[in-house]
N, CA, C and O atoms as a CHARMM CRD file, in Angstrom:
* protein
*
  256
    1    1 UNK  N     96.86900 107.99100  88.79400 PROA 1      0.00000
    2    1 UNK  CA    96.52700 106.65900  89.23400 PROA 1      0.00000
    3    1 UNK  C     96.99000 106.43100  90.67900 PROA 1      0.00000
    4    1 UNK  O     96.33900 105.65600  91.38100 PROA 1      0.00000
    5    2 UNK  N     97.94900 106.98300  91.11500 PROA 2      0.00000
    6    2 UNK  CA    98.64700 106.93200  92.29200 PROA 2      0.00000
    7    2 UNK  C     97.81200 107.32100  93.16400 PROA 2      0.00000
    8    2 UNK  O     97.42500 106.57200  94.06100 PROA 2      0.00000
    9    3 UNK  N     97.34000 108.77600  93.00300 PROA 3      0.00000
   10    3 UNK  CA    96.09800 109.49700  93.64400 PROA 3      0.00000
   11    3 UNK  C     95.03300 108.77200  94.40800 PROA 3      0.00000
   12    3 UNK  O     94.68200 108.78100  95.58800 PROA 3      0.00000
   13    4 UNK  N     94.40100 107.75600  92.67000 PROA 4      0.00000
   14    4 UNK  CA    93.36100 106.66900  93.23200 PROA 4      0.00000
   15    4 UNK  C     93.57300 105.81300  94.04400 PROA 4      0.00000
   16    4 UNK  O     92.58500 105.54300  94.72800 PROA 4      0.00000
   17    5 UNK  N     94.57000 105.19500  94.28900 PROA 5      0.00000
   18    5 UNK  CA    95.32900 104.04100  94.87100 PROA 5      0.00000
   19    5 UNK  C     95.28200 104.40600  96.31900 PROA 5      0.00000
   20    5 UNK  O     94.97100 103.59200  97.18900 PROA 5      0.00000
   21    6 UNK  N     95.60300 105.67300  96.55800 PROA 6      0.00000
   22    6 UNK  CA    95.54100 106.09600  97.82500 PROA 6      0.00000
   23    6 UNK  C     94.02000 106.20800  98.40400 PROA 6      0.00000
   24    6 UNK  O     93.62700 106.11500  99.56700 PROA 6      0.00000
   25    7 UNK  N     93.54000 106.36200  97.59900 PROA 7      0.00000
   26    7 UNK  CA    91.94700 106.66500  98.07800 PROA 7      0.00000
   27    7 UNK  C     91.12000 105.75000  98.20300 PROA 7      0.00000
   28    7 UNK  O     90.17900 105.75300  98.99700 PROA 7      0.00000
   29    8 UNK  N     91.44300 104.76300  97.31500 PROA 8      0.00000
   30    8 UNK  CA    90.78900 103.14700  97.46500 PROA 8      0.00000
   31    8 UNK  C     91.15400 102.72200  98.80500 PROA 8      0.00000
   32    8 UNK  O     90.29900 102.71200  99.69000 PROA 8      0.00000
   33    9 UNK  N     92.32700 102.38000  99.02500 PROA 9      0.00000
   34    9 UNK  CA    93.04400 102.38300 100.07600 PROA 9      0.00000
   35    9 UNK  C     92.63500 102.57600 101.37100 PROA 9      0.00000
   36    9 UNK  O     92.52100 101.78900 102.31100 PROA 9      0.00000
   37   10 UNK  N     92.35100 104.22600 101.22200 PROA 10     0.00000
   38   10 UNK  CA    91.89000 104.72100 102.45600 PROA 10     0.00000
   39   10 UNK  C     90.56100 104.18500 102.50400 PROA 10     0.00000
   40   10 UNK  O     90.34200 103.73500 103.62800 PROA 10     0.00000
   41   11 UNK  N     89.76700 104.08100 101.86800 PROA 11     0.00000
   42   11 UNK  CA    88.45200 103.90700 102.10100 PROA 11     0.00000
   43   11 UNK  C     88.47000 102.72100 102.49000 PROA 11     0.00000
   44   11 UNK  O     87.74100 102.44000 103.44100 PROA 11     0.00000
   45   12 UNK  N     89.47600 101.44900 101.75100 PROA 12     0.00000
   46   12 UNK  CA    88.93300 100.05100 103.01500 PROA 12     0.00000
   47   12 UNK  C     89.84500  99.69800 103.79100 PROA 12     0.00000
   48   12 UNK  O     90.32700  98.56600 103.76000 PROA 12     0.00000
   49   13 UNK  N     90.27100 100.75400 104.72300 PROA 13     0.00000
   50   13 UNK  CA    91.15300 100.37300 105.17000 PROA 13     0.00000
   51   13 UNK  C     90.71500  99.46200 106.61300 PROA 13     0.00000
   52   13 UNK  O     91.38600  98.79100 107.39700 PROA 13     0.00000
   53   14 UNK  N     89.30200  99.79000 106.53400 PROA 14     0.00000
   54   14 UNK  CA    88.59800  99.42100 107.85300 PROA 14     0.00000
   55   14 UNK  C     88.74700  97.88400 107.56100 PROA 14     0.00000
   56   14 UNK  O     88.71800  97.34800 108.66900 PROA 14     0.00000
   57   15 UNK  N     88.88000  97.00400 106.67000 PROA 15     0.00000
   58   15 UNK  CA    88.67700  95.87200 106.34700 PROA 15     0.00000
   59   15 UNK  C     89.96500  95.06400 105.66900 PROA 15     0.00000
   60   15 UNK  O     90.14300  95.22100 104.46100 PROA 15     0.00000
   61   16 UNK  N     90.85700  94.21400 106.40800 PROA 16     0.00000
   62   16 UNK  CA    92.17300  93.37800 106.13000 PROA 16     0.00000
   63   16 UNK  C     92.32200  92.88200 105.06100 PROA 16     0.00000
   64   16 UNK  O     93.36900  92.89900 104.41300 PROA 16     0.00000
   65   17 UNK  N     91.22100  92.34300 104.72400 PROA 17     0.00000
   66   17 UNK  CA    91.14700  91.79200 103.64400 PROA 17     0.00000
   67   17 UNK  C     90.92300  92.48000 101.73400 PROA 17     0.00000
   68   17 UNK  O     91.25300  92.22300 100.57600 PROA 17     0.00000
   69   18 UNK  N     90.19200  93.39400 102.50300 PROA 18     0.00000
   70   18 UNK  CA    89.97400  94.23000 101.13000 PROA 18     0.00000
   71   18 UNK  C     91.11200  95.22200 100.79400 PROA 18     0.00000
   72   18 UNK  O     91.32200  95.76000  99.70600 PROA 18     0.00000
   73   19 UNK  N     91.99800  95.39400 102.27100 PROA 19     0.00000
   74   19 UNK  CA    92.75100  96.36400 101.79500 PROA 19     0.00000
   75   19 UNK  C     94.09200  95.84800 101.51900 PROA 19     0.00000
   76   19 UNK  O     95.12500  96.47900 101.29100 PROA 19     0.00000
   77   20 UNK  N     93.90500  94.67500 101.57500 PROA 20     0.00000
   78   20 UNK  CA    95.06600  93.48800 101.24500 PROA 20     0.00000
   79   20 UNK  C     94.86400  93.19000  99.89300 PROA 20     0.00000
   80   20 UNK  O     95.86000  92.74200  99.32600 PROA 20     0.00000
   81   21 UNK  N     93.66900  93.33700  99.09700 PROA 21     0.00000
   82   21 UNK  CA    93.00000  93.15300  97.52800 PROA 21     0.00000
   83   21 UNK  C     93.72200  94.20800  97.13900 PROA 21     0.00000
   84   21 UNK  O     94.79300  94.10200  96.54000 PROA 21     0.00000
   85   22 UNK  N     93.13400  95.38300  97.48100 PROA 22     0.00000
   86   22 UNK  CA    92.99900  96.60600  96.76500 PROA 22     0.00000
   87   22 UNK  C     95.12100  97.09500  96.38200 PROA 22     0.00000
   88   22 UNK  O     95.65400  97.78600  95.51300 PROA 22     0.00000
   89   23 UNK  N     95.63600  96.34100  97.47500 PROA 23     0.00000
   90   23 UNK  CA    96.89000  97.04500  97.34600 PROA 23     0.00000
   91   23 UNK  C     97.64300  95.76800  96.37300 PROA 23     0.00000
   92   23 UNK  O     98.41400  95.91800  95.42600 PROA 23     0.00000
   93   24 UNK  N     97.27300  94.85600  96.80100 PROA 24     0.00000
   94   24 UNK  CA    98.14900  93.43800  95.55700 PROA 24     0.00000
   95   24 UNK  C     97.50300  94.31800  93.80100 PROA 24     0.00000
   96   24 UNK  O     98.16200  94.54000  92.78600 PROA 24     0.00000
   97   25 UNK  N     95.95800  94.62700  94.10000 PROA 25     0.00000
   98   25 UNK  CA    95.76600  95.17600  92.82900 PROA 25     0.00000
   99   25 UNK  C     96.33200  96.69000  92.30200 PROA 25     0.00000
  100   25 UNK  O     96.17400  97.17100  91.18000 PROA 25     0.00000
  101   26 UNK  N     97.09400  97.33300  93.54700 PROA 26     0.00000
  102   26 UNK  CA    97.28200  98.62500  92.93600 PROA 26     0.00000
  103   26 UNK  C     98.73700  98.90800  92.64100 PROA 26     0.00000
  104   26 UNK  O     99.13300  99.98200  92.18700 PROA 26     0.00000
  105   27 UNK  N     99.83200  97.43500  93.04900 PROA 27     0.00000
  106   27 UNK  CA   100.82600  97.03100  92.51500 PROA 27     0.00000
  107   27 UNK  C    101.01600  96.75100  91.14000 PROA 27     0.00000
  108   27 UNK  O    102.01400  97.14600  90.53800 PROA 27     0.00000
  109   28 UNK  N     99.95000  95.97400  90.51500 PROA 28     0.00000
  110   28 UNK  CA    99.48700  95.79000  89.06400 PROA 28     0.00000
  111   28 UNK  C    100.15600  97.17900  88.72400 PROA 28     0.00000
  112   28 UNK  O    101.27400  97.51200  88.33000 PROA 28     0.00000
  113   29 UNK  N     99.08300  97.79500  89.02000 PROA 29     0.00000
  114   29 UNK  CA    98.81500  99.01400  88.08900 PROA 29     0.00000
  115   29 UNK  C     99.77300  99.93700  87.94000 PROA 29     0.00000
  116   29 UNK  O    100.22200 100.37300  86.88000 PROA 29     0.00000
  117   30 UNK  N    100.04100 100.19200  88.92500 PROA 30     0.00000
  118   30 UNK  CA   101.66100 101.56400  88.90700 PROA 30     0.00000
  119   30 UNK  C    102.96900 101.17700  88.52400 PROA 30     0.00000
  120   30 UNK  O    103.32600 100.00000  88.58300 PROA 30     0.00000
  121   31 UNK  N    103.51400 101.85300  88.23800 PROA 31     0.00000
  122   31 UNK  CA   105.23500 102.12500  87.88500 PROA 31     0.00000
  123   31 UNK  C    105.77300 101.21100  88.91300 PROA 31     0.00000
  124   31 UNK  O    105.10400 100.69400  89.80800 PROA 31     0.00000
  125   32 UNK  N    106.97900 101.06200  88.71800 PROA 32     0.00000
  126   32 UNK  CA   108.02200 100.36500  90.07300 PROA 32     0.00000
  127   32 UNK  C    107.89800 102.01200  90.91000 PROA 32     0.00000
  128   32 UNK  O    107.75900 102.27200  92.10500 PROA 32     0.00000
  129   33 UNK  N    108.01100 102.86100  89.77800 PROA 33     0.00000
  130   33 UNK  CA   108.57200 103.84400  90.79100 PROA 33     0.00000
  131   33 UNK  C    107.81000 104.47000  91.84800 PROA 33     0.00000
  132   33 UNK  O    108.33600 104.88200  92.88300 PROA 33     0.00000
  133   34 UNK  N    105.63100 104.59800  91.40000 PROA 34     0.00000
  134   34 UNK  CA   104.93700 104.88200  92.01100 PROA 34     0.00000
  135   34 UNK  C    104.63500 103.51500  93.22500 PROA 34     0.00000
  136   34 UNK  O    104.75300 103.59500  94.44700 PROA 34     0.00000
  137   35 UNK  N    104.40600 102.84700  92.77300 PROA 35     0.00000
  138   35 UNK  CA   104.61700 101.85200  93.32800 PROA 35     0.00000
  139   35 UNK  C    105.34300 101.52700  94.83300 PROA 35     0.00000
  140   35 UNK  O    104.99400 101.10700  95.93600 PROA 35     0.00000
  141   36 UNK  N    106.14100 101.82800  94.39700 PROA 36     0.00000
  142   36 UNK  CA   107.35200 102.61000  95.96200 PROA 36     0.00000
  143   36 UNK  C    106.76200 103.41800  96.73100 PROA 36     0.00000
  144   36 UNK  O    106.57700 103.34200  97.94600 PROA 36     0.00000
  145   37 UNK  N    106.34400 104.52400  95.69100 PROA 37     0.00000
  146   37 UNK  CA   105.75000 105.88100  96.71800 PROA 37     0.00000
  147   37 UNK  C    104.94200 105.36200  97.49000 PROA 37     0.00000
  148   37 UNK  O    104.71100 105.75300  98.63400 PROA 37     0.00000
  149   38 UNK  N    104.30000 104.17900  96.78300 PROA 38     0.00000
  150   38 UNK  CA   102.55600 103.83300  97.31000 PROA 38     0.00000
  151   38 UNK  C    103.03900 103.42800  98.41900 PROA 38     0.00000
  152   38 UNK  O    102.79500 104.09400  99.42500 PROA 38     0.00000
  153   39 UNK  N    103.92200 102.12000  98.52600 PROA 39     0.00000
  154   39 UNK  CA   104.27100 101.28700  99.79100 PROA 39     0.00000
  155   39 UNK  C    104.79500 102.39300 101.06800 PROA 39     0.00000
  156   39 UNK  O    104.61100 102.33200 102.28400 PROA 39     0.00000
  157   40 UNK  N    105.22800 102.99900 100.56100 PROA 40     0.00000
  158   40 UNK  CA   105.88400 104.09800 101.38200 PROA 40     0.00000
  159   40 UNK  C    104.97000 105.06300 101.99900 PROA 40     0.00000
  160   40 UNK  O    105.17500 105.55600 103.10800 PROA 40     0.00000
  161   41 UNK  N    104.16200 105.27000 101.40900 PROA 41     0.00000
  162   41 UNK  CA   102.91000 105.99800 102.17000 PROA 41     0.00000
  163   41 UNK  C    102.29100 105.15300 102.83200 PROA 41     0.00000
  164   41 UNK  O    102.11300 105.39400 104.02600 PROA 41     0.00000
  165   42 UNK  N    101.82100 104.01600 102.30500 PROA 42     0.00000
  166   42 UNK  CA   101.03400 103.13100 103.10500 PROA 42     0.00000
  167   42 UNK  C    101.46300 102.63900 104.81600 PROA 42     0.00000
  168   42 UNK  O    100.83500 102.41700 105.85100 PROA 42     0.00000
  169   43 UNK  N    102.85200 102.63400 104.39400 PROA 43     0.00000
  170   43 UNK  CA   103.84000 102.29900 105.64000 PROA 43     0.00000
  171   43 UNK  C    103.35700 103.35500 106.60900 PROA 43     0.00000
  172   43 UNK  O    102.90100 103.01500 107.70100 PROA 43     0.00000
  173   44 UNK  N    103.45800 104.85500 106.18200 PROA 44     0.00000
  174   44 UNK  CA   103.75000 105.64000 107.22000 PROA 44     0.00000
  175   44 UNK  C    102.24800 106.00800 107.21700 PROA 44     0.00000
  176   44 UNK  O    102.22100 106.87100 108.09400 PROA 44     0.00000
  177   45 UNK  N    101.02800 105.88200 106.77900 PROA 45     0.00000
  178   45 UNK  CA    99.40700 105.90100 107.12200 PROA 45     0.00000
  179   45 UNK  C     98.94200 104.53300 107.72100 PROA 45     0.00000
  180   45 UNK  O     98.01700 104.57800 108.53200 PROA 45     0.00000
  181   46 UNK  N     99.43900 103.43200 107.43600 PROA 46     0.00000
  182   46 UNK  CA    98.89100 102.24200 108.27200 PROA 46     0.00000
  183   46 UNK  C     99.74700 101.10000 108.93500 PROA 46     0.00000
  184   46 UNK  O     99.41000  99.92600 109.08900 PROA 46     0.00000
  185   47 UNK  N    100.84100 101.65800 109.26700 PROA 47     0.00000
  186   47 UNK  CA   101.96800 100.62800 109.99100 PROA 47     0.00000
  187   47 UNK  C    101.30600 100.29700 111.15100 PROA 47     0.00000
  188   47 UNK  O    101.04200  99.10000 111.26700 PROA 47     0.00000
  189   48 UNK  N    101.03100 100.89000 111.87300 PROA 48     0.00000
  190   48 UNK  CA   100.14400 100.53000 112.90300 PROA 48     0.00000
  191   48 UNK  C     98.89200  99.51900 113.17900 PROA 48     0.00000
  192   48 UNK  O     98.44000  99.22200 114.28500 PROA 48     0.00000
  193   49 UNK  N     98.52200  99.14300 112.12700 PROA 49     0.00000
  194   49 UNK  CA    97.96400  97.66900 111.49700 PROA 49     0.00000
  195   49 UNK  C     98.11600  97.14000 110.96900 PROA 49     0.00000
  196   49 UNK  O     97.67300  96.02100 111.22600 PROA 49     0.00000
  197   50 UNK  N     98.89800  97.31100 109.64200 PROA 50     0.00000
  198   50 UNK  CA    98.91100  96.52300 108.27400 PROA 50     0.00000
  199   50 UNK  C    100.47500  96.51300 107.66600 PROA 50     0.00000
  200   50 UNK  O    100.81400  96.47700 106.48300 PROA 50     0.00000
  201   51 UNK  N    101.29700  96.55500 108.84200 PROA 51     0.00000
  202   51 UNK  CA   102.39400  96.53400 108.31300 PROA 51     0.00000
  203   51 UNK  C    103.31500  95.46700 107.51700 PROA 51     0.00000
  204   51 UNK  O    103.99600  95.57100 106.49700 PROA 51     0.00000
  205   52 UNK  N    103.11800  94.65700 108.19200 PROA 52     0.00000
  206   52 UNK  CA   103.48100  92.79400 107.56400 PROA 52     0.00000
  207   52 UNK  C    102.86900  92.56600 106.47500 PROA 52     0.00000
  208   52 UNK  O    103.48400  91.93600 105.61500 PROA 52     0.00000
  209   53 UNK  N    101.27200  93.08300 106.15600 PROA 53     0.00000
  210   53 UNK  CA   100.94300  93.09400 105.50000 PROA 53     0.00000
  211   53 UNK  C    101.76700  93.68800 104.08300 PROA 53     0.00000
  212   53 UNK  O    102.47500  93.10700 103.26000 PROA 53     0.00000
  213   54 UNK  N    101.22000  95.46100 104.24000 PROA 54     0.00000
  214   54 UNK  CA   102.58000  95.98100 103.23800 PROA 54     0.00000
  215   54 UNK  C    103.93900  94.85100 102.59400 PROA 54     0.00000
  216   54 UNK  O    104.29000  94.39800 101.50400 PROA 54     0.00000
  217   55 UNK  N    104.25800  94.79500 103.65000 PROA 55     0.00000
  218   55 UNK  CA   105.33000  94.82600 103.18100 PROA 55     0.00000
  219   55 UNK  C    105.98200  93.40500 102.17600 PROA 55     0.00000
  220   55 UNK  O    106.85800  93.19000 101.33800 PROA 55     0.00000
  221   56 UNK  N    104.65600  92.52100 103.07900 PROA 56     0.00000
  222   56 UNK  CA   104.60100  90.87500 101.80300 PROA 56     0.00000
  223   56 UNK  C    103.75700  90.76900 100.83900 PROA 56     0.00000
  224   56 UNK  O    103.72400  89.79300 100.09000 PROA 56     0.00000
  225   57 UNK  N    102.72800  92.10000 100.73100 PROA 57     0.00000
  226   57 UNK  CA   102.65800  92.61300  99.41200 PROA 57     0.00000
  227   57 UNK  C    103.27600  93.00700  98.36500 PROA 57     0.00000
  228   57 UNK  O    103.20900  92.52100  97.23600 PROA 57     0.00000
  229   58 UNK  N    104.03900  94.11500  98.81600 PROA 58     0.00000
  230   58 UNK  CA   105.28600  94.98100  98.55500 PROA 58     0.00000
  231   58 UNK  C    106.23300  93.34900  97.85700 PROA 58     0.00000
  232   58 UNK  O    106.38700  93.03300  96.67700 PROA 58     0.00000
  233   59 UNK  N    106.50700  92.91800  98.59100 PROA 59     0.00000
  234   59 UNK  CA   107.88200  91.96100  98.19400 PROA 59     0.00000
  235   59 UNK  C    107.13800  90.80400  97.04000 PROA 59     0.00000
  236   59 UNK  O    107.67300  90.19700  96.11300 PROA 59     0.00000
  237   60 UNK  N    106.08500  90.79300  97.39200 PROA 60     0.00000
  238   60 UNK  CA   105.48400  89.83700  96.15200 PROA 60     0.00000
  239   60 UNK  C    105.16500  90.34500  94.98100 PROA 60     0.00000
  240   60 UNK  O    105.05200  89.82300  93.87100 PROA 60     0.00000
  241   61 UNK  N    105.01100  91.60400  95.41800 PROA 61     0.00000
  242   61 UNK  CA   104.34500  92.28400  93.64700 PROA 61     0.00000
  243   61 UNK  C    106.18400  92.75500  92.69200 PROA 61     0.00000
  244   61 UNK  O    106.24300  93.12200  91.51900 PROA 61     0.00000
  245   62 UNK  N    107.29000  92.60200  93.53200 PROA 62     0.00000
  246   62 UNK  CA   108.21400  92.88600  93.01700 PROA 62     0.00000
  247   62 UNK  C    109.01700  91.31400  92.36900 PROA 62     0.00000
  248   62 UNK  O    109.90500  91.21100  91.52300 PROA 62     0.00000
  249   63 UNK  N    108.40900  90.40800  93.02200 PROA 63     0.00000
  250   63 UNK  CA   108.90600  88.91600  92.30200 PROA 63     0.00000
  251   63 UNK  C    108.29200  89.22500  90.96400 PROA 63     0.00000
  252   63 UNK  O    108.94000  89.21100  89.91700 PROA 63     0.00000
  253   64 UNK  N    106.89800  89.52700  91.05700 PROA 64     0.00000
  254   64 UNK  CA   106.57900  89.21600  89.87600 PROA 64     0.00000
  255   64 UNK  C    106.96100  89.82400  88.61500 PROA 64     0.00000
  256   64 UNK  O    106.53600  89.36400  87.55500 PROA 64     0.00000
């Protein structure tokens, strides 16, 4: 599932919004622990745009 997450991911990454969907939805889905990995990859493949993003994703999908 982790796999997919990355690949969804990559594919919209062209688009803020979808890839702001795709990652609140791929928090759902994974472990705390993949979950991590995910943010953690994401960080170091799209910090360079979407970092704030990440990361108030990241902190919201862990309130919940």
């Amino acid at each position: 599932m982790l796999d997919f997450c990355k690949t969804v991911l990559t594919r919209v990454s062209f688009d803020r919004r979808l890839f702001a969907k795709e990652l609140k939805k791929s928090f759902k889905w994974l472990s705390r622990e993949d979950a991590e990995t995910l943010r953690q990859w994401a960080m170091v493949q799209y910090h360079h745009k979407y970092a704030q993003l990440i990361a108030s994703s990241f902190a919201a999908a862990q309130v919940m």
